[in-house]
C-alpha positions in Angstrom: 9.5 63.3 -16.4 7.6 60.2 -17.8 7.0 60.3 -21.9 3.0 60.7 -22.4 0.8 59.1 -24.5 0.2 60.3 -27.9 -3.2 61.2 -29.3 -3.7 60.2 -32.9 -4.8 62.7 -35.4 -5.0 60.7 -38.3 -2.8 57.6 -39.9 -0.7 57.9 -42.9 2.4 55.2 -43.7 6.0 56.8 -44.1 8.0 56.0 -47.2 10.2 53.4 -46.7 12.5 54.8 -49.7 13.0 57.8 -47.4 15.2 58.1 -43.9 14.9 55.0 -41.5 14.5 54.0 -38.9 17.0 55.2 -35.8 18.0 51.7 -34.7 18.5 50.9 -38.4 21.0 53.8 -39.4 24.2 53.1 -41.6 27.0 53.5 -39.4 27.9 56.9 -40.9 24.0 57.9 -40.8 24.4 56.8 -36.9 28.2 58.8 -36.3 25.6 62.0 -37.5 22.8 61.4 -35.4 24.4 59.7 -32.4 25.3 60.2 -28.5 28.2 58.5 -26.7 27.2 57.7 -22.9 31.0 58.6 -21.9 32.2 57.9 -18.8 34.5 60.2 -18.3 37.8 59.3 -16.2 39.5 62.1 -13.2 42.1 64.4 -15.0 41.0 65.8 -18.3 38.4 68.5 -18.5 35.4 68.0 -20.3 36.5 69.7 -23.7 39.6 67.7 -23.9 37.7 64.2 -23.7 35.1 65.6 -26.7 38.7 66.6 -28.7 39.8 63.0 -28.5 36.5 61.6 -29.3 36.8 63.7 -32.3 39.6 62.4 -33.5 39.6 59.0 -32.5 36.1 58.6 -34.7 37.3 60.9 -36.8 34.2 63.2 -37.2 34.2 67.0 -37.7 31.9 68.2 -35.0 31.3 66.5 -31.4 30.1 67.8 -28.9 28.3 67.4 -24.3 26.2 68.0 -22.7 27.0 69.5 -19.0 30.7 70.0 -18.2 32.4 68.0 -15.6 35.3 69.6 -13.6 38.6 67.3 -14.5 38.5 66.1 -11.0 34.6 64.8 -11.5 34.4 61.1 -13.5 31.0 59.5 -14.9 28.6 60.1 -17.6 29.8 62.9 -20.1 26.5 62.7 -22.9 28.5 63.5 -26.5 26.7 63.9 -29.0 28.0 63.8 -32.9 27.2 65.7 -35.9 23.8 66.8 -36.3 22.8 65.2 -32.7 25.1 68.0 -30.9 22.0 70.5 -32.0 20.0 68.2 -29.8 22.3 67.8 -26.3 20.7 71.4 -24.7 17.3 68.6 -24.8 19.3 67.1 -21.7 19.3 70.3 -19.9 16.2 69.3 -18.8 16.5 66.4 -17.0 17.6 66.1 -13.6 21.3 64.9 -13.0 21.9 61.9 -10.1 25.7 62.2 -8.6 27.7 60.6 -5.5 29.6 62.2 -3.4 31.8 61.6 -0.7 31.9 64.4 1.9 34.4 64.8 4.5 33.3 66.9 7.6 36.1 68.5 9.6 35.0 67.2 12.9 32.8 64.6 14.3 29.0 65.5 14.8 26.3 62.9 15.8 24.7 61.0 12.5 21.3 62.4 13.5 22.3 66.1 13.2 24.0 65.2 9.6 20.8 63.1 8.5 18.8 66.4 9.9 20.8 68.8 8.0 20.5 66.6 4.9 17.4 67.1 5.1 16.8 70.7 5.1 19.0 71.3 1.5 15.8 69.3 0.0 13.6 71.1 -2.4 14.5 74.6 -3.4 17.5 76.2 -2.3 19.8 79.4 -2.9 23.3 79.0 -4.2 25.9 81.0 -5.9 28.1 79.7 -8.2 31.9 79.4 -6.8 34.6 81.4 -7.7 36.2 79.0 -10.4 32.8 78.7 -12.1 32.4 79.9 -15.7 29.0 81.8 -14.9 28.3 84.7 -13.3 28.1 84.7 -9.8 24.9 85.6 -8.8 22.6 83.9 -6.4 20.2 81.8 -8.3 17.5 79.1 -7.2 18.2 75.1 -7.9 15.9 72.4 -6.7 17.5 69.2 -5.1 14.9 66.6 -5.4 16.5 63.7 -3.9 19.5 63.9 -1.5 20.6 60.9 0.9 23.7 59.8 3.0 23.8 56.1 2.2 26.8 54.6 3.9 29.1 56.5 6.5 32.7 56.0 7.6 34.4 57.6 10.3 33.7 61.7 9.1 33.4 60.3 5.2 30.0 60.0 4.3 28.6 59.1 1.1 25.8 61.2 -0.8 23.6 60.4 -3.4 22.3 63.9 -4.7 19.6 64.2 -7.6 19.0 68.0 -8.6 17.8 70.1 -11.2 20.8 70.9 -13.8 23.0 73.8 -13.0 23.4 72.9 -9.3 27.2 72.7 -8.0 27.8 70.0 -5.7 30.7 71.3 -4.3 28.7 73.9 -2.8 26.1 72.1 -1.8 28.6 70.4 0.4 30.1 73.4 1.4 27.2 74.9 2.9 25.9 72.2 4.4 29.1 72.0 6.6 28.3 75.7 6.9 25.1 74.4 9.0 26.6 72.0 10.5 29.2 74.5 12.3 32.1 72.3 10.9 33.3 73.0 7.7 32.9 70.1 5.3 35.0 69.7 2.1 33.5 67.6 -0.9 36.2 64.7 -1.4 35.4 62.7 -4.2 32.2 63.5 -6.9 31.0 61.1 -10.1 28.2 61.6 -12.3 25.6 58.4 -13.1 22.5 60.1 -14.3 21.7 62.7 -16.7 17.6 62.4 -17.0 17.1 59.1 -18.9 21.1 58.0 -19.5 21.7 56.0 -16.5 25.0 54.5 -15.6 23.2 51.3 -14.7 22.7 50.8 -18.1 26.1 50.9 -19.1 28.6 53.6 -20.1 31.5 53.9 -22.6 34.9 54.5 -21.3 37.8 55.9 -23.8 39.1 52.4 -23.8 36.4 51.1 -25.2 35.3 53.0 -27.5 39.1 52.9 -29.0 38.8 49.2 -29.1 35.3 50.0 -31.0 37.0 51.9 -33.8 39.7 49.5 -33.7 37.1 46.6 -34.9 35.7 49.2 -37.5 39.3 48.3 -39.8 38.6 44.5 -39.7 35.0 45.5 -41.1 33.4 44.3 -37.4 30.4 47.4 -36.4 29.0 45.7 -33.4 31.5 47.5 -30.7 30.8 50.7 -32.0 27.1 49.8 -32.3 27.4 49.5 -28.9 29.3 52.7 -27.9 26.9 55.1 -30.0 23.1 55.0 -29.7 20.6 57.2 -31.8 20.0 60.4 -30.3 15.9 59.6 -30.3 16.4 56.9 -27.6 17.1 59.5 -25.0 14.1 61.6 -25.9 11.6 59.5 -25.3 10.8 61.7 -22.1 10.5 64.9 -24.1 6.6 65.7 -24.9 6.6 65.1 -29.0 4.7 65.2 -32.0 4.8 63.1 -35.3 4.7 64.8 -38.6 3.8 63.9 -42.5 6.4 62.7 -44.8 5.2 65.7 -46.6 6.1 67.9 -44.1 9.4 66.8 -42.7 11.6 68.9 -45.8 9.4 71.9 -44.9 10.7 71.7 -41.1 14.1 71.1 -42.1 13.7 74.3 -43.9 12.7 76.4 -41.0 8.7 76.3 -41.2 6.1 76.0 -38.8 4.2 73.0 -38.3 0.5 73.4 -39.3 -2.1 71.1 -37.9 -2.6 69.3 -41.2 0.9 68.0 -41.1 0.4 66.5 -37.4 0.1 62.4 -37.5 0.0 62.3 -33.5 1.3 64.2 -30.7 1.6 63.8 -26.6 -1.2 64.1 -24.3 -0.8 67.1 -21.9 1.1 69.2 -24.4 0.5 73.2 -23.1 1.4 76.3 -25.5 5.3 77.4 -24.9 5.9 73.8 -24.3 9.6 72.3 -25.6 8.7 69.3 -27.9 10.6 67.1 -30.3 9.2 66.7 -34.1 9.8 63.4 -35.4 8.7 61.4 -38.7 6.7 58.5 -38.4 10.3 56.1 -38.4 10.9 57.8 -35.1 13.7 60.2 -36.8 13.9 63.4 -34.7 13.8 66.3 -37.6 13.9 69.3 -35.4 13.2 70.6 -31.9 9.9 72.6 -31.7 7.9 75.2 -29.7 4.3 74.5 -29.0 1.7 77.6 -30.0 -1.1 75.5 -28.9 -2.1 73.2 -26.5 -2.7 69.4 -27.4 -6.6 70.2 -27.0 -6.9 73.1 -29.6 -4.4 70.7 -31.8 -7.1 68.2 -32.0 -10.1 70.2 -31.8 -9.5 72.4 -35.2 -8.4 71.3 -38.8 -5.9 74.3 -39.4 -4.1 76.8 -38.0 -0.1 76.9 -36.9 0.7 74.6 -34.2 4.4 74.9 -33.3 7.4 76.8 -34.1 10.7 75.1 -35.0 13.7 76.3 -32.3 16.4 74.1 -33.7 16.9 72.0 -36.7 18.4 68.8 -36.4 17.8 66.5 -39.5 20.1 67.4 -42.7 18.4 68.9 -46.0 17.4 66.5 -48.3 17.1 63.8 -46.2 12.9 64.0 -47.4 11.8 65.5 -50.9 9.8 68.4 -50.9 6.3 66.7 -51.0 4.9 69.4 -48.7 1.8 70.9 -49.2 1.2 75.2 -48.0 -1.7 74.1 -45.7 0.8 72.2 -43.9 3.3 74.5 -42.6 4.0 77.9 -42.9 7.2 80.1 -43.5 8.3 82.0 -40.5 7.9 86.2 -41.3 
């Protein structure tokens, strides 16, 4: 999913005596709207590493985005404060991980390389035993799957699927076709849509030396370990609201065309889109009830639905005007 280009409906300057601007948060303002690319270590589960996170920072609500088994490392997406309203956002996105899978006896590389093959694009799975879902067989995509280095009867998988898809099955039944067996040996997470291990994760170590430098009045480390929420939602088709209208929203309203500044190209009705004010702050997580053509083509009328707030009250004044938004019945 690449971010598209946004069509300008008219031009109006924010307040600079209202919000900022995401990379300019107070470091409180960013612990409320911020995400912690953790990589998670082998051993805890997933809810246990967001507990100490919690504490260690020392704010009341933290939250992920995807569990991880406590055998699985790599990224764990947290998000804090008001930014855990945003993490279901990263649903969307395709997840990369590496596996290593043993098969239980030797076949020729050609037959594994052909098998590979065959679990690409959409497949059927049903969720294994120890999974907290209901077992029923469900569709997944796998968009990318590769063995990249082989050793003996290890090989080494790099698997990019939709979200939802269980790796340890996937291995499973691909030893199934293979007449084998194969057992899933090692698994790590390094992509969750646009976080990317490459660009460097957090470990727990670091982000307690991070708090550590916070007493001696040093914020660079934890600079570091949190980003704002908004620069992982680049990808997500958005629109840009009024000054005036960004209270409304946080209130629950629907956005009317006259409080649109821009929006994305391509944008279809039903479509998941991120409202943000003209700094870039993400104020809520909207529902389009047009498309980006009848958006630009009128001068009233409702234009999307709010699904989930995410900026705090009073962050704006009420400046809004009633041809800007309306009230949801």
């Amino acid at each position: 999913m690449k971010p598209a280009s946004l069509m300008v409906v008219d031009e109006e300057p924010t307040d600079p005596g209202f919000g900022s601007q995401p990379d300019s948060r107070s470091l409180s303002e960013l612990l409320e709207y911020g995400i912690i690319p953790l990589d998670k270590p082998r051993g805890p589960t997933s809810h246990e590493v967001v507990a100490w996170v919690r504490r260690l920072l020392g704010v009341s609500k933290a939250g992920h985005s995807g569990t991880l088994d406590p055998a699985v490392s790599g990224l764990l997406p947290i998000g804090l404060g008001q930014a855990t309203k945003a993490l279901t956002l990263l649903l969307m996105f395709p997840k990369e991980y590496w596996a290593v899978m043993r098969i239980h006896s030797s076949v020729p590389r050609e037959a594994v390389d052909t098998c590979i093959k065959e679990f690409t694009g959409e497949i059927y799975q049903r969720p294994p035993q120890r999974s907290s879902v209901r077992r029923d067989i469900r569709t997944r995509t796998i968009y990318e799957l590769e063995v990249v280095e082989q050793e003996g009867n290890l090989f080494l998988v790099r698997c990019l699927c939709q979200a939802g898809t269980y790796v340890r099955k996937l291995v499973y039944d691909i030893g199934e076709v293979l007449g084998v067996g194969a057992t899933m040996v090692e698994l790590r997470r390094t992509k969750v849509g646009p976080i990317d291990e490459r660009e460097g994760l957090v470990n727990l170590h670091e982000l307690s030396y991070a708090r550590s430098r916070l007493e001696g009045g040093g914020e660079a480390a934890m600079r570091t370990a949190v980003r704002p929420v908004e620069r992982y939602l680049r990808d997500v088709r958005r629109v840009v609201i009024r000054d005036s209208a960004v209270d409304a929203i946080c209130h629950g309203a629907r956005l009317a065309i006259p409080g649109i500044l821009s929006l994305s190209e391509g944008i279809v009705k039903g479509d998941t889109t991120v409202i943000l004010t003209g700094k870039g702050e993400l104020v809520a997580i909207g529902e389009a009830l047009l498309t980006t053509e009848e958006i630009t083509g009128a001068q009233k009328g409702l234009a999307f639905s709010v699904r989930r707030v995410v900026m705090k009250l009073g962050t704006y004044p009420r400046l809004w005007k009633t041809e800007q938004l309306q009230k949801p019945s």
